[in-house]
KOLMAR-186930 format. One record per residue (C-alpha): x, y, z; residue number from 0. Coordinates in nm, 4 decimals. Layout:
% residues N
> X, Y, Z, NUM
...
***
This chain:
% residues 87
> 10.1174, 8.9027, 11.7270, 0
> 10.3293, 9.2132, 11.7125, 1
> 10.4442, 9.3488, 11.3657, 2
> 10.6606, 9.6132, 11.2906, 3
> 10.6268, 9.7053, 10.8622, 4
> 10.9224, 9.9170, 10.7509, 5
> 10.8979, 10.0345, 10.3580, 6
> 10.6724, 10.2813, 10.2132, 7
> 10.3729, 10.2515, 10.4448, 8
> 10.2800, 10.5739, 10.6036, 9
> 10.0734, 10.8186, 10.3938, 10
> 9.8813, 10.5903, 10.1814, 11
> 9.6082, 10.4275, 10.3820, 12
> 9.7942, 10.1369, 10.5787, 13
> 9.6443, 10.2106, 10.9158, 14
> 9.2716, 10.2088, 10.7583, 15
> 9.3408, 9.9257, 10.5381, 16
> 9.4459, 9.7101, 10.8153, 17
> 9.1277, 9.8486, 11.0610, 18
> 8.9233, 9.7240, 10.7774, 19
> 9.1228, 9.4454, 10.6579, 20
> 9.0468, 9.3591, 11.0930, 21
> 8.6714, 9.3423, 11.0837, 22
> 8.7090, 9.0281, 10.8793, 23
> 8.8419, 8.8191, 11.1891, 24
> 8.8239, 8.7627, 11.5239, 25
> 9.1070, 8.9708, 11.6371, 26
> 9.2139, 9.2454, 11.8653, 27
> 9.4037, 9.4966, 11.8701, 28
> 9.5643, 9.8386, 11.7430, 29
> 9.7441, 9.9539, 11.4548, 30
> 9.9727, 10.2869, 11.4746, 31
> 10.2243, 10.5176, 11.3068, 32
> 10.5599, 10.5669, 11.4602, 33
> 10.7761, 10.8668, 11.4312, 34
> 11.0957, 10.6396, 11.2188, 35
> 10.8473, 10.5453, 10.9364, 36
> 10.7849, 10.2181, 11.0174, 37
> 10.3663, 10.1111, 11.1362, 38
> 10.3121, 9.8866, 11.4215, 39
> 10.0340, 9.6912, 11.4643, 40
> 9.9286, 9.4821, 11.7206, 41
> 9.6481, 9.2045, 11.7231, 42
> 9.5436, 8.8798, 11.9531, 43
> 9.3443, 8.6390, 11.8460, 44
> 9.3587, 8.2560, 11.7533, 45
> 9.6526, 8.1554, 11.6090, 46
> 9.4935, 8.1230, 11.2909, 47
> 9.3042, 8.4112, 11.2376, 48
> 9.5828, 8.5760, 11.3158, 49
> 9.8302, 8.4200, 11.0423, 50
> 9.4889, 8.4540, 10.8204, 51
> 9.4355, 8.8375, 10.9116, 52
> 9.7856, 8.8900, 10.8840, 53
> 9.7822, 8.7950, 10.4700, 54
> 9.4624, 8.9915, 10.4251, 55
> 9.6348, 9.2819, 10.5067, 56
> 9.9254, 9.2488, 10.2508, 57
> 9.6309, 9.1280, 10.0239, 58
> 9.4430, 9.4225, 10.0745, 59
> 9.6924, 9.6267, 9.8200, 60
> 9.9277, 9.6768, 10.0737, 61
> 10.1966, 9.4325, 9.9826, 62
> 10.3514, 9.6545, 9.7265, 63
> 10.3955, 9.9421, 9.9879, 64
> 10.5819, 9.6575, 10.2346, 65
> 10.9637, 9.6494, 10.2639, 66
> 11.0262, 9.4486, 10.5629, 67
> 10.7663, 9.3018, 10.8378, 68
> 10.9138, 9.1857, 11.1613, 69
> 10.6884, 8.9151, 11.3081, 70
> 10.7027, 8.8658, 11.6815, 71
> 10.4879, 8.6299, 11.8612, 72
> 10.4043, 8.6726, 12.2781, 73
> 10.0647, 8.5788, 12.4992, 74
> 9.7727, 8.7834, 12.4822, 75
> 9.7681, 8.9990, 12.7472, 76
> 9.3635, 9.0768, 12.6816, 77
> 9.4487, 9.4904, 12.6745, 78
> 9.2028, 9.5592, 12.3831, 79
> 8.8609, 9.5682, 12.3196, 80
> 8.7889, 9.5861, 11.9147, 81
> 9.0631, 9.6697, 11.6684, 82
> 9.1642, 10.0666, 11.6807, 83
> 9.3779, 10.2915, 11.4459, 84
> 9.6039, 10.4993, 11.7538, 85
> 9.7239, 10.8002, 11.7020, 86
***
């Protein structure tokens, strides 16, 4: 699952919400600032943990702060160990 969030979502705790939000599932995978404002994040796992993962983050207060989130699904390619915050 690759996920590209575009709205207010840099400078108020989106990359260690979703780290956190993470350790809940059985997922993989990174979560990072880019330099147009948007946060990409990353994550492989089941199918289902990560649709479930994905709503725990925007549950995790972070909905509000969410303008757009483009949703792209691919094959894990089995690149990350743990869930990381990259800088």
């Amino acid at each position: 699952m690759h996920i590209f969030y575009s709205g207010h979502v840099q400078g108020v705790g989106f990359r260690y919400t979703a780290k956190a939000a993470a350790a809940g599932f059985e997922v993989t995978g990174m979560v990072r600032n880019l330099p147009d404002s948007r946060v990409e994040l990353i994550a492989e796992g089941a199918r289902e943990e990560l649709e479930a993962f994905r709503q725990a983050v925007r549950e995790a207060g972070l909905a509000h702060f969410i303008r757009d989130e483009k949703v792209t699904w691919t094959g894990a390619q089995n690149e990350f160990r743990g869930f990381d915050i990259v800088q």
